[in-house]
N, C-alpha and C positions, 0 to 999 in steps of 0.2 A: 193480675196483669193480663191484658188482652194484645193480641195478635199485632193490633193497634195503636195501644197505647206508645206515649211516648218516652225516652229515656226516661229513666230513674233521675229523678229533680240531681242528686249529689255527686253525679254519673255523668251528665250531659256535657258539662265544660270540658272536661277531661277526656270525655270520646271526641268531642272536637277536635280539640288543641289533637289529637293523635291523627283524627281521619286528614286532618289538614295536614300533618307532618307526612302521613303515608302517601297521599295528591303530590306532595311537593318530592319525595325520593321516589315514586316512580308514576311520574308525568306519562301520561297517555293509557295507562293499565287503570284496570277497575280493582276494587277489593272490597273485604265486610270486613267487616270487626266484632266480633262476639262475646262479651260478656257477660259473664256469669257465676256462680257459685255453685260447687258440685252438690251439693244436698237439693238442688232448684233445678230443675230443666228448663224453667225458664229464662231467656235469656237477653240483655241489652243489645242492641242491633244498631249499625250506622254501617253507608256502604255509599258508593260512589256511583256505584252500577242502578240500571231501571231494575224493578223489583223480578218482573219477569224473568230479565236474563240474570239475576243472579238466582235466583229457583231455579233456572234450569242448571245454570253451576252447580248449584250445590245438589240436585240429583246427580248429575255425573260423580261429580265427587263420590257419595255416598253410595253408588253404584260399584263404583269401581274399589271401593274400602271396605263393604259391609263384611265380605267375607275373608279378609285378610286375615292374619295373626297380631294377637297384639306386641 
């Protein structure tokens, strides 16, 4: 699976039906959705937001958590 590929064929209806439920409870906010399975780092992707501004989301994120506790 590449960078680009897209959802997992078994996967896709279902990340839908959710990113569409996440749009309709909070109208006007961006979000992703990340699925995956721990043994894979790779991961299924669907987000609401341009690709840009959620990278830089998720550097901040990841900025501000790398060195936390777990």
């Amino acid at each position: 699976m590449s960078e680009d590929d897209p959802i997992e064929l078994g996967l896709h209806q279902t990340m839908n039906a959710v990113a569409e439920a996440m749009a309709q409870t909070f109208p006007g906010l961006c979000f992703a959705l990340f699925v995956f399975t721990p043994d894979d780092p790779r991961a299924n992707y669907i987000s609401n937001a341009k690709r840009q501004d959620m990278l830089a989301v998720m550097r901040e994120f990841i900025d501000r958590n790398q060195n936390k506790a777990n």
